[in-house]
N, C-alpha and C positions, 0 to 999 in steps of 0.2 A: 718494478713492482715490489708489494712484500709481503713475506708470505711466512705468518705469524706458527711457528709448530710448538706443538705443547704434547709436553711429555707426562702425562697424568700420575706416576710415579713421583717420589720426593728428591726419587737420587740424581744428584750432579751429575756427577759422574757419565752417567748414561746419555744426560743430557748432552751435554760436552760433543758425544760420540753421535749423538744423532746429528747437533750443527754442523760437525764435520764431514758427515753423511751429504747431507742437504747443500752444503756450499761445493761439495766434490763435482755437482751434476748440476749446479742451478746456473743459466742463464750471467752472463757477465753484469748485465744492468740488476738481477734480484740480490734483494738484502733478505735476508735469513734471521730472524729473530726468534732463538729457541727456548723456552721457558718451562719449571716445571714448580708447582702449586710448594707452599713452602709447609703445608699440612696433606697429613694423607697416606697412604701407604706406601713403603718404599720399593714395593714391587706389586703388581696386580697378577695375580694368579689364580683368577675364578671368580665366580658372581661375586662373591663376598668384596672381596679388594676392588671390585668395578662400583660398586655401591659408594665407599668409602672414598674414591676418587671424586665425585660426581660433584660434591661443590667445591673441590680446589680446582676443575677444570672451568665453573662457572665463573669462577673467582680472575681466575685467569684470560678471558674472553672481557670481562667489564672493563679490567685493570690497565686493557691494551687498545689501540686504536690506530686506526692507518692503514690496516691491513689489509690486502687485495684478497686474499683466500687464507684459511686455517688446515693445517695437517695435526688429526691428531695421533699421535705415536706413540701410540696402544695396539699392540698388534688384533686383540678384543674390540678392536673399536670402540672402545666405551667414551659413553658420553653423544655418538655422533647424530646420533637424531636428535636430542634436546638442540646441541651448538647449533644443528642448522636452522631453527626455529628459534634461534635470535642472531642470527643474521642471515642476509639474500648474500652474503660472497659463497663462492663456492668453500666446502668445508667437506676435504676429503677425508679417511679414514687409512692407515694404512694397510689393514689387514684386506679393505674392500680396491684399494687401488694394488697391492700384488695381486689378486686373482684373477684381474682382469687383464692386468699383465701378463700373466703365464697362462690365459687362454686364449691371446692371442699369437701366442707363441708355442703352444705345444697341442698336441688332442687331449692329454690327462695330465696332470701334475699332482704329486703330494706336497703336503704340508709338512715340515718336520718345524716341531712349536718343543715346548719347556716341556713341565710338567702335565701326567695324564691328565690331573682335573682342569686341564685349559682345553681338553680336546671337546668337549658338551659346548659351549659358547661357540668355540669356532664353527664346527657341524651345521650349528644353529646359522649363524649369520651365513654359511655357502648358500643353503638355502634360503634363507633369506633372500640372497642376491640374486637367485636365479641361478647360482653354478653350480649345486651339487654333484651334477652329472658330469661336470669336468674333473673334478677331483676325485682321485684314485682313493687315497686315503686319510685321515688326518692323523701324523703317527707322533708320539710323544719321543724323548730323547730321555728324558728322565732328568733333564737340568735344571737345576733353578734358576730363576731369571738373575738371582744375584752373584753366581755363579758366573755368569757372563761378564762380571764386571772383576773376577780375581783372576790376575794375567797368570798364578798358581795353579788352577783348575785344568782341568782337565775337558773342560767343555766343548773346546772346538774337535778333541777326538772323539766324543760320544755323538755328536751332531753329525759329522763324518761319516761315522757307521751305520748311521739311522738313514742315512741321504744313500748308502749304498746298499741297505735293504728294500728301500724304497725303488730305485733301480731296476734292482734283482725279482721281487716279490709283488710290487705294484705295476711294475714295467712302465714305471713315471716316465713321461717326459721332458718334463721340468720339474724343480724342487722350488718351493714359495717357503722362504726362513720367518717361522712365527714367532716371531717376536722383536722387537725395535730394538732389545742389544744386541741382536745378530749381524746387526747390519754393516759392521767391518769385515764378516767372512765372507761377506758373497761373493765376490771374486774370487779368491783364491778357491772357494768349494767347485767353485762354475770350473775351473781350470782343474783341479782335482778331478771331479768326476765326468765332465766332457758332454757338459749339459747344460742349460739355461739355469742358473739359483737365483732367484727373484726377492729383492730387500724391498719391502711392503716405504720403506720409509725414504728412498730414490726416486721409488716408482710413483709416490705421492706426490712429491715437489715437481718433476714431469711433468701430468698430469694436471696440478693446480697452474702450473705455467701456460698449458696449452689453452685450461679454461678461459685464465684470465685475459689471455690473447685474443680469444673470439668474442670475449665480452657476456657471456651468459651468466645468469645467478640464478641461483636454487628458489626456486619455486615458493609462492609465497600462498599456495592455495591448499586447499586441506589441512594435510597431517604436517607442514611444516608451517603453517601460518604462525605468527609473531604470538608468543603469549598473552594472556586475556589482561 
């Protein structure tokens, strides 16, 4: 199978880090084709930048073809209700495939994401999903997303200590990493803190795998019917 992920952000870089995510856990026969719009914001950090993503991710869906399922890897999930209303493959979200992950794996998990103005969209889509009740808290770290990508920073100790307040003060039991450049800590955090750390962007490819194995596709009635 293949299973097309798009990075809604402009930066390589990041991209790079998620194919290597996505082929770390995929299936020996899946091909990984990871892509990210070559206009647009080079980080998404709040409605704003999710707005500004929306036609390089459109752009990115037309331009590509073949694909068994799409991941998009935006921890915001942005973009994923329009993608699935142009096309019946499955098109997960990674912020919507770690939650579902870590509650099946824990009674409460937090979230520790970037910046505070990303924690109002997240909030939003728990509930959306139906899981607010699973999530302890959505707590910020204070990083910027591009912060994640300067091996100088300091980001993986301030994410650290947010996952060990979260611990302590939420009494998580599991931690979901918000955001798609976190996704080469999660091991070593899971092993640091002696807990489940759930990458929204492993647990997508997963996930898109198992769908496309049962053969289901996204609903073509109501709110995701094909555009008029």
């Amino acid at each position: 199978m293949q299973i097309l992920i798009i990075n809604p952000n402009t930066t390589a870089s990041m991209t790079e880090k998620i194919a290597a995510a996505a082929k770390s856990v995929a299936l020996y026969d899946t091909k990984i084709v990871a892509v990210n719009p070559e206009r647009g914001p080079a980080s998404i950090q709040g409605y704003y930048d999710e707005a500004l993503a929306l036609n390089g991710i459109m752009e990115q869906i037309e331009a590509h073809e073949g694909f068994d399922a799409v991941v998009l890897a935006c921890f915001d999930d942005t973009g994923l209700d329009a993608v699935r209303c142009l096309s019946d493959k499955p098109v997960l979200g990674i912020g919507e495939a770690a939650y579902h992950i870590a509650s099946m794996l824990s009674n409460k998990f937090s979230v520790v994401t970037t910046l505070a103005r990303s924690v109002p969209a997240l909030e939003h889509n728990l509930n959306r999903y139906g899981l607010a009740t699973r999530c302890a808290r959505v707590r910020s770290s204070d990083v910027a997303v591009l912060e994640l990508e300067d091996p100088k920073s300091n980001a993986r100790a301030m994410i650290s200590a947010e996952i060990a307040k979260a611990i302590k003060e939420d009494r998580a039991e599991a931690i979901v990493l918000g955001c798609a450049g976190m996704t080469d800590l999660a091991n070593a955090l899971s092993l640091e803190h002696g807990l489940p750390v759930i990458d929204g962007v492993v647990s997508a490819v997963g996930l898109c795998e198992t769908l496309v194995r049962l053969n289901v596709k996204t609903s073509r009635l109501g709110g995701y019917s094909p555009p008029l």
